[in-house]
N, C-alpha and C positions, 0 to 999 in steps of 0.2 A: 327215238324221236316221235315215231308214231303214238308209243302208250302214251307218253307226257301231253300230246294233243289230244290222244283222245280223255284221258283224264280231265285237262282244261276245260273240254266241251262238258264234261256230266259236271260237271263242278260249277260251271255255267249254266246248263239245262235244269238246273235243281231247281233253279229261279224261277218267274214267271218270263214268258216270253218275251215280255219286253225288256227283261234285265239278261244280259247278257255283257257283249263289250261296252255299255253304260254303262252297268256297273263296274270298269275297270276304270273308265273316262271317269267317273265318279270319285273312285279311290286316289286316283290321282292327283285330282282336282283340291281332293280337303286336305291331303297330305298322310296318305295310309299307303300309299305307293311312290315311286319315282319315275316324275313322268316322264321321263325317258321311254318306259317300258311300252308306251305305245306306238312308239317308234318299232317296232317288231311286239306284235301283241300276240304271233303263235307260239313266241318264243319263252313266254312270261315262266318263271319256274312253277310248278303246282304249289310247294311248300313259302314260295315269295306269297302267294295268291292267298292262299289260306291264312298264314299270318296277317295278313293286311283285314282280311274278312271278321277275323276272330280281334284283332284291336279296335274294329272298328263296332264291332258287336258288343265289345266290351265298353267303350264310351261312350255308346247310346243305351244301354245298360239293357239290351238283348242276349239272349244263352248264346255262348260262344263255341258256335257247333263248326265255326272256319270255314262254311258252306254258303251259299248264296240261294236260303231257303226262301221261302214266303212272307217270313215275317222280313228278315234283312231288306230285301228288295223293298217291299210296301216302305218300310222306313227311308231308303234314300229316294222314295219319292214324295215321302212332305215337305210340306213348307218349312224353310230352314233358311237360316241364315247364310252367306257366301262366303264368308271367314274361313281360313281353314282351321279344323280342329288340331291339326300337328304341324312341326314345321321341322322333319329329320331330315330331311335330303339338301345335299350341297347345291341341288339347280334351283331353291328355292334361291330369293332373293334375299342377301347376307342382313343388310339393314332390317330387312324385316322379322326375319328368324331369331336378330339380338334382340328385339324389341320383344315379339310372340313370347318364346321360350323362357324369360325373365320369369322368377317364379313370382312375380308381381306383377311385371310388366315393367316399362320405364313411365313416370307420369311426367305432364306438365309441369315445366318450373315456374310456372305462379300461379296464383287460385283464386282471381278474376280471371275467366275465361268469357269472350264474347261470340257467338255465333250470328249467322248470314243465313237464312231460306234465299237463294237466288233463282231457283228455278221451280216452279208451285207443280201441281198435278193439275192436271184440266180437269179432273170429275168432281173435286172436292174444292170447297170456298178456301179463298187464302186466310181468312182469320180463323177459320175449323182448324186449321194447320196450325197455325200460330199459336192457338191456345193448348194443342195436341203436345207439340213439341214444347214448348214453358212449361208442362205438367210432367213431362218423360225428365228435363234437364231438375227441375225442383223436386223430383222425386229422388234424386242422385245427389244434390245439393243438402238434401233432409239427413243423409248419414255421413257426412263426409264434410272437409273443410275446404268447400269450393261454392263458388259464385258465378253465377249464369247472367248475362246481357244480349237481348239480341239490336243488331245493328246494321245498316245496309251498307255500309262497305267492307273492305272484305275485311275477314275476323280470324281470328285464332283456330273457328269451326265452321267450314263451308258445308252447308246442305243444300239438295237439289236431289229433285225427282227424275227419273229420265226410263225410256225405254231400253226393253232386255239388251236391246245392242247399242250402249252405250261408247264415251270414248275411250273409259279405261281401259287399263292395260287386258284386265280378264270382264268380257261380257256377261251379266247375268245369264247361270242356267237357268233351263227351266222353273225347278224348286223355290228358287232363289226370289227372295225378298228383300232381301237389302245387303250393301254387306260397309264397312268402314274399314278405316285407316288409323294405325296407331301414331301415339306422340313420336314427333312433332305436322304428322303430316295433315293432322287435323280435317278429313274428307269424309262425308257420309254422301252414301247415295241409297238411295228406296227406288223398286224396281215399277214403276208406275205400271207398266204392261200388267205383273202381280195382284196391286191394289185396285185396278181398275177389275180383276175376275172377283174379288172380295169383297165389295162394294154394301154388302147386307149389314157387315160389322164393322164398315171401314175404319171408323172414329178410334171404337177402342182395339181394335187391331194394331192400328197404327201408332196407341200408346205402346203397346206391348212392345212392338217392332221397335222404334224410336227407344223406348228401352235399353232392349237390347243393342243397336250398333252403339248409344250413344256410351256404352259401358266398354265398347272396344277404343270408341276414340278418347274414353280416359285413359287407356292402357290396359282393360282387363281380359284379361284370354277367355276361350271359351271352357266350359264344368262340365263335369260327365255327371254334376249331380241334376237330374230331370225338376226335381224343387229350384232351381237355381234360373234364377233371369238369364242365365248366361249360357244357360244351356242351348244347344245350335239349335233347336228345334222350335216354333213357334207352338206354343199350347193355349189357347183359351180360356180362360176362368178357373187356373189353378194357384192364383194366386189373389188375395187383395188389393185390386187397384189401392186401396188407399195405404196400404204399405205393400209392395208388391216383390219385395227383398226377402231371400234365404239367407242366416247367419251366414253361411260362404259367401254369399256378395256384397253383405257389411263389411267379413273379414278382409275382402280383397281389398274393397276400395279403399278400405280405412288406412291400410296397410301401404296406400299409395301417398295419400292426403292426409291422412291421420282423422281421427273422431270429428264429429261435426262440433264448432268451439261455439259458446254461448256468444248471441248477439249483444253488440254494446246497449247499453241501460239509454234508458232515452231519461235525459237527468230533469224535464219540465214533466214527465208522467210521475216521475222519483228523484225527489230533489236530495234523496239521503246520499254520503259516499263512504268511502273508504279511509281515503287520508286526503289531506290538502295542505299545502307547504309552497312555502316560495323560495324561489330557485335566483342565485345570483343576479342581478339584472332587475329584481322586481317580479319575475315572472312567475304564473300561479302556480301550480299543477294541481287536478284533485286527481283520485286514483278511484274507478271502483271496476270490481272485477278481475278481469283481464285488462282491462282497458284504463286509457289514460287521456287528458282532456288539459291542454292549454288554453287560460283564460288571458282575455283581453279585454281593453275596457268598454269595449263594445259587445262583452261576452264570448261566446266560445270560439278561438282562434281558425280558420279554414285548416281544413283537412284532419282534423280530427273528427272524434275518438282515433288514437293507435294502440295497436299492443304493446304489453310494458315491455316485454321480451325484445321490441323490437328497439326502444331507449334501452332498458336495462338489461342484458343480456342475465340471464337464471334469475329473476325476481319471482315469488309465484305471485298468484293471483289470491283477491281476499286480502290485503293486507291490510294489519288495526292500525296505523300511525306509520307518519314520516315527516320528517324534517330535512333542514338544507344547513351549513353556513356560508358565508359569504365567499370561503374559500373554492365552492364547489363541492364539500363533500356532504355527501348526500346517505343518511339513513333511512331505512324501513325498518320495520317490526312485524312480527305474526307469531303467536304465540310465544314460544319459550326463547323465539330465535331472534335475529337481526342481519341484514345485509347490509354493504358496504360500498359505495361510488366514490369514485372521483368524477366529478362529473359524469361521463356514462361509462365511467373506467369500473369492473368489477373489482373490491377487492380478493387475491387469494383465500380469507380467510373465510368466505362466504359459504354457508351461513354460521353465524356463532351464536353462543349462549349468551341469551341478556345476561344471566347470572354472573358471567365472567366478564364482558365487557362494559356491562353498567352497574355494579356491584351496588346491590342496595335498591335497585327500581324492580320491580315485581313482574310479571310475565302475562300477556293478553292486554296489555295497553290500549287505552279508547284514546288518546290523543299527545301528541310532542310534540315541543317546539325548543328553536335556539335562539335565547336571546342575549346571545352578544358574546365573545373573550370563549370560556370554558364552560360556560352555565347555559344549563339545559332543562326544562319542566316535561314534567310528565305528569299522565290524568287516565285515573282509573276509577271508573263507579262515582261514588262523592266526595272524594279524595283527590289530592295531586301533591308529588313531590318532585323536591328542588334538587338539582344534580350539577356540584360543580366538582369538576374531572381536577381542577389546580389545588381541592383543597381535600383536606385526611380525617373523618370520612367524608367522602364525597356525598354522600345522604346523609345532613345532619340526623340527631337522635331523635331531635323533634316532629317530623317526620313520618308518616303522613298527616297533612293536614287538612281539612274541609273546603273546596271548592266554594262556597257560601263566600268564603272571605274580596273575592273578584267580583266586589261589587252588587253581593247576593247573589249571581249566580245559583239556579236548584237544580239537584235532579244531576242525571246521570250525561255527562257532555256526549254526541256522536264523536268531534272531533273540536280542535283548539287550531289557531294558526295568530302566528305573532309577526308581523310584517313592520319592515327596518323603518316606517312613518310615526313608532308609538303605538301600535295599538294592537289588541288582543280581540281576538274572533273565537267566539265561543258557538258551536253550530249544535241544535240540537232538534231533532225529530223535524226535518225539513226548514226551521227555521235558524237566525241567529242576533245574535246580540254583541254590540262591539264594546269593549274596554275599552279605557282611554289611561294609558301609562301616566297621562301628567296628572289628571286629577281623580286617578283613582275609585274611579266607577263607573256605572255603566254611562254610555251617551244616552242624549236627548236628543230628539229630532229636532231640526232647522228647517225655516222657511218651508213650511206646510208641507216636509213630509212626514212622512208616518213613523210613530214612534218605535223602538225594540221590543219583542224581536220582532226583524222581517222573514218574509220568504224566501227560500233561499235561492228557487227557480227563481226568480222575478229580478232580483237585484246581481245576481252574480250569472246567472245563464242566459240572460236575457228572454226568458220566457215570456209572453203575451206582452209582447214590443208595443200592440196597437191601443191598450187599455188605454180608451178614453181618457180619462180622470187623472191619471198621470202622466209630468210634462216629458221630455225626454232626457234632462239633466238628472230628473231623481230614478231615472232607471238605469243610470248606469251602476255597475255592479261595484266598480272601484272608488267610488264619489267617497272622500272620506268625512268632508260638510261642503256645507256650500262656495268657501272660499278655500277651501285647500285643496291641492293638485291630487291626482290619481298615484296609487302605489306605487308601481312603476316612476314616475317621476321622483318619488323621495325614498327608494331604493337603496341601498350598498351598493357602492360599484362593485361589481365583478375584476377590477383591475387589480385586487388585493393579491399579494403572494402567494401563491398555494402553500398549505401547508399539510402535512401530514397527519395522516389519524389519531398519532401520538399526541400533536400539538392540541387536538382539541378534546382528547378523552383521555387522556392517562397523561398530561402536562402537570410537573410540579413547581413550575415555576410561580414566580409574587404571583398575586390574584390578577389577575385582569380586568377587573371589573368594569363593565363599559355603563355609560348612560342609560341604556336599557334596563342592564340588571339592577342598576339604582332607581328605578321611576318604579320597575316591579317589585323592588326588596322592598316599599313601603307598606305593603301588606302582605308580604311573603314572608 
């Protein structure tokens, strides 16, 4: 009993004087011991004590001599985070250890997150804070698929300043600058007693710090890599405020949230898209990107942009064309491929080979439409061909032929939309120009407005709503002339049968041919 005390003590004495049973209280505390052990602290084994010294040297990336030498000590007394580095012991608490120990962490299940400042610092201005912390949350928001609000009631992320003897469960140690709470329990506190002795750096101290907890209350544990924001230790100007991230802190959080997604296209800076197609009902949709946009005739429907993914479950993003029919089923195209809905039903087959399902229509498509029974148009460069699924071949021979004939149409279309009123939308380089199925060319303007083609932000996005010079009837996007009603109103009902994929693409039944296909086959 005696060697093992006295052992403890030189193993202790190695330190500086003031590290001694701190430094046990210490170990405890991050989670390199079980604090139990200070519940009888002459009792501690020498080989428990040494292990605990040597894992903790090792994840502050000091020589692991299992001693309590000069350097060790000096290190458990910087400034550091209150988080513990490990969480092996069973008197830790359980919820927390599942959350720590995750070799990710657990994140938030949604990616708007809002936070609360409730309690400021008295040495520093509340907007210094405010703008401190909106630069630590959008530093974290830059690599990652998550969104920061802050809001004064309470939020998903409470923050508050407070002194070392705060109400939580464990009061800041000395060291101690801040420490946070994992998902769900969303809590940051910063040790004000701390920032108030630091005061020469505060601003960007306080980046760093905010940093770092606000990476724990995404979920992410603490690095033994010293480059790493996550690392327990505070260091000053070892990394670029303006990206202040080591690939280990990209790889975690991304791993949480996944990759930071491209923001939605703002469609009046860039009026070009992807696909545009009308959906049972009359209803628009264009697609560009990730993202997808419900049009009304007042322009872009509330609460949009959404992601496709989140209508169409595996659609990618970028897609060259899409159409509807009235039954609900809904194609896309991208490259060699195509995807399949019933309404926002996926089909099994998804994705397939144009080659196989549209025999005879070519691959990298600039625009489709359905107009009407089993016939289908497609538009490529300065070319477009006619696709009817009930007849053998389905791409007559004659086949491709020159876009020019729609009325003169030039030039290489963005995209085509054929809506159940008659009339064809040819969209090209921001603008567009309408067909008219019954007389076979392009429209002319009515009642002083402007002739084809238009703009496409302007008439269909409602872009610059206030322009003087125009009334408000010729800004609506779905105006088809002056006396006839909006798409939507001379629609397909949606009340039609569904019918199966077969019915509209591999049907060999009589022709179908509907009033649409006969006002188009006059120049087709």
């Amino acid at each position: 009993m005696l060697a093992r005390e006295l052992m403890l003590l030189i193993i202790l004495m190695l330190g500086s004087a003031l590290c001694g049973r701190e430094a046990v209280e210490f170990l405890a505390y991050y989670g390199y011991m079980n604090p139990e052990v200070l519940q009888n602290y002459s009792q501690i084994p020498n080989e428990e004590l040494e292990n605990a010294l040597r894992d903790f040297q090792m994840f502050v990336g000091l020589e692991q001599t299992g001693k309590l030498d000069t350097a060790t000590c000096d290190m458990m007394k910087k400034s550091r985070c209150g988080v513990k580095d490990k969480f092996d012991f069973e008197g830790d608490d359980r919820s927390s250890k599942r959350i720590r120990t995750a070799s990710n962490g657990i994140p938030w299940n949604q990616k708007e997150l809002t936070y609360r400042i409730f309690r400021y610092p008295k040495h520093l201005q509340s907007a210094a804070v405010n703008k401190v912390v909106e630069q630590a949350f959008a530093a974290w928001a830059s690599v990652t698929d998550l969104h920061f609000r802050q809001i004064s009631a309470l939020a998903d992320i409470n923050i508050a300043f407070g002194a070392a003897n705060h109400s939580h469960f464990h009061p800041f140690r000395p060291e101690v600058y801040g420490h946070a709470f994992f998902p769900p329990a969303g809590s940051v506190d910063f040790n004000e007693d701390w920032s108030k002795g630091n005061r020469s750096h505060s601003g960007l101290e306080l980046f760093w710090v905010a940093l770092h907890e606000f990476g724990h209350v995404l979920g992410v544990n603490h690095s033994m890599a010293n480059r790493s924001i996550m690392y327990p230790y505070l260091q000053m100007g070892r990394s670029n405020p303006n990206f202040p991230f080591d690939e280990e802190d990209v790889r975690n959080i991304q791993a949480l949230y996944g990759p930071r997604r491209p923001r939605p296209a703002n469609l009046c800076s860039d009026s070009s898209f992807d696909a545009i197609f009308e959906y049972p009902a009359g209803v628009i949709y264009v697609l560009k990107g990730e993202y997808h946009w419900k049009l009304t005739p007042d322009g872009i429907a509330s609460g949009y942009p959404r992601l496709n993914s989140h209508r169409w479950a595996g659609l990618p993003s970028n897609i060259d064309a899409a159409t509807a029919t009235s039954s609900g089923l809904t194609y896309f195209f991208k490259g060699n491929s195509y995807w399949t809905y019933y309404h926002t039903s996926p089909h099994i087959s998804n994705p397939s080979y144009i080659c196989v399902g549209w025999p005879g229509i070519p691959d990298n498509v600039d625009g489709a439409m359905w107009c009407g029974g089993s016939v289908f148009y497609f538009f490529k460069g300065s070319s477009y061909w006619r696709y009817a699924a009930s007849q053998s071949p389905q791409v007559p021979a004659s086949y491709p032929k020159l876009i020019t004939v729609w009325g003169g149409i030039e030039g290489v279309v963005d995209d085509v939309l054929y809506v159940s009123s008659g009339y064809v939308y040819f969209f090209m380089n921001g603008t567009y120009s309408r067909y008219n199925c019954a007389t076979g060319g392009i429209d002319h303007a009515h009642h002083n407005q402007p002739d084809y083609p238009r703009p496409v932000g302007r008439w269909w996005f409602q872009c610059d709503r206030n322009v003087a010079e125009e009334n408000v009837s010729s800004s609506n996007p779905f105006t088809i002339n002056s006396t006839e009603t909006t798409i939507e109103d001379t629609a397909v009902s949606s009340t039609s049968s569904p019918t199966t994929i077969e019915d509209t693409t591999v049907s060999t039944t009589a022709n179908p041919t509907t009033i649409a296909d006969k006002t188009i086959s006059t120049i087709a």
